[in-house]
C-alpha positions in Angstrom: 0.0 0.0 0.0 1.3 3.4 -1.1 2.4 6.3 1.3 0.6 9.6 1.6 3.8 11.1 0.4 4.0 8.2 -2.3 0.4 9.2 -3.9 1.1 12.5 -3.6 4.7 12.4 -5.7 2.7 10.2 -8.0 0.8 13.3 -9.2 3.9 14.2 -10.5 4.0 11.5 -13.3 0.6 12.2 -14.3 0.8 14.5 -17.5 -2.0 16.4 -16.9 -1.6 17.2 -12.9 -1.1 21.2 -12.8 2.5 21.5 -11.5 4.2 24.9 -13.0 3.3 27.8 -12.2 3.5 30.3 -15.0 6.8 31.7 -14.4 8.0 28.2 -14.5 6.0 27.4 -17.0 7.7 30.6 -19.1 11.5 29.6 -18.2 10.6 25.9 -19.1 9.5 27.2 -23.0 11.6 30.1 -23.0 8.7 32.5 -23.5 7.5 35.2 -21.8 4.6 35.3 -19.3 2.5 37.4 -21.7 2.3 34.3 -23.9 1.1 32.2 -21.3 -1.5 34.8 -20.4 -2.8 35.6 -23.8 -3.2 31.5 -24.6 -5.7 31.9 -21.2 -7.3 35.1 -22.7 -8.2 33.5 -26.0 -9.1 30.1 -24.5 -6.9 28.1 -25.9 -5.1 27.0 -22.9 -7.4 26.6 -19.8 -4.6 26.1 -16.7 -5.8 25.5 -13.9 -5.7 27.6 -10.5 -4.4 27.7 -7.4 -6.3 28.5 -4.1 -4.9 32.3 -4.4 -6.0 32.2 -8.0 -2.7 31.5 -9.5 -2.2 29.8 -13.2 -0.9 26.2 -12.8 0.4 24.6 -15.6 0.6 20.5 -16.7 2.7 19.0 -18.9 0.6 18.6 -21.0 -0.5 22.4 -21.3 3.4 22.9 -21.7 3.5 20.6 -24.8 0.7 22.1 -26.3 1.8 25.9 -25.4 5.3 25.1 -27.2 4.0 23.4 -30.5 1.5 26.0 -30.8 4.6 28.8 -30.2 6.5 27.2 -32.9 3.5 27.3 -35.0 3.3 30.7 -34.5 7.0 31.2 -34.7 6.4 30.1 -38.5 4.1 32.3 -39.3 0.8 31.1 -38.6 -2.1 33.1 -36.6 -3.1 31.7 -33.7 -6.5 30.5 -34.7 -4.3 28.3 -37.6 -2.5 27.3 -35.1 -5.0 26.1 -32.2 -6.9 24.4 -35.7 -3.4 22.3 -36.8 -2.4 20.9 -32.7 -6.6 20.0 -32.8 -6.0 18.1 -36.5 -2.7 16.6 -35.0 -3.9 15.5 -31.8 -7.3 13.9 -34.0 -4.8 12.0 -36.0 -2.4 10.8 -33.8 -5.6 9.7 -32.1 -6.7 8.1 -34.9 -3.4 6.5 -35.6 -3.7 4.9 -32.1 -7.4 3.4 -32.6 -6.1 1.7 -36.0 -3.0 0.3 -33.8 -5.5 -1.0 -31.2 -7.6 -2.4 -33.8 -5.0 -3.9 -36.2 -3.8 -5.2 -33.2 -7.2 -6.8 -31.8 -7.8 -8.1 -35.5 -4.7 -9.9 -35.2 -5.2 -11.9 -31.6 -8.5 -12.5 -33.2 -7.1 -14.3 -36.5 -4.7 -16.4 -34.6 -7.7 -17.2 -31.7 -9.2 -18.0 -34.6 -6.2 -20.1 -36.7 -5.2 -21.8 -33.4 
């Protein structure tokens, strides 16, 4: 059985628990806070907040704040950019259900042959 402190590091593995705060979360991507803020403003990042009503950041939100800055970085608004992370993250979703389904269609064909 796991420790309090044990389940509470554990959070840290989990790509989506809000660990950063933003000025973290700037240094990490080498951006400015203003960034980070105006992602909030338009809604394209959502971070979470602390008690004190503080931006928190996940890893995940950092992933997706630096593809979309090197999106922008190239040129692109951000409204092309929030649209080409969404048409990413839908293929490399679908990518995944073919894998899991390739993969089921194969266990069943040798259930099947065996």
């Amino acid at each position: 059985m796991g420790t309090p402190d044990g389940d509470r590091l554990r959070r840290l593995d989990d790509p989506e628990y809000p660990a950063f705060p933003m000025s973290q979360a700037a240094e990490l991507l080498g951006v400015q806070a203003a960034f980070l803020r105006s992602l909030d403003a338009a809604g394209v990042l959502e971070p979470s907040r602390s008690v004190g009503g503080h931006r928190r950041y996940s890893r995940a939100q950092l992933a997706t704040a630096a593809r979309l800055r090197e999106l922008l970085d190239g040129g692109h608004t951000l409204a092309s950019a929030e649209v080409i992370v969404g048409l990413q993250d839908e293929l490399a979703d679908a990518r995944a259900d073919t894998a899991r389904l390739q993969s089921a269609v194969e266990r069943l064909r040798s259930e099947q042959d065996g």
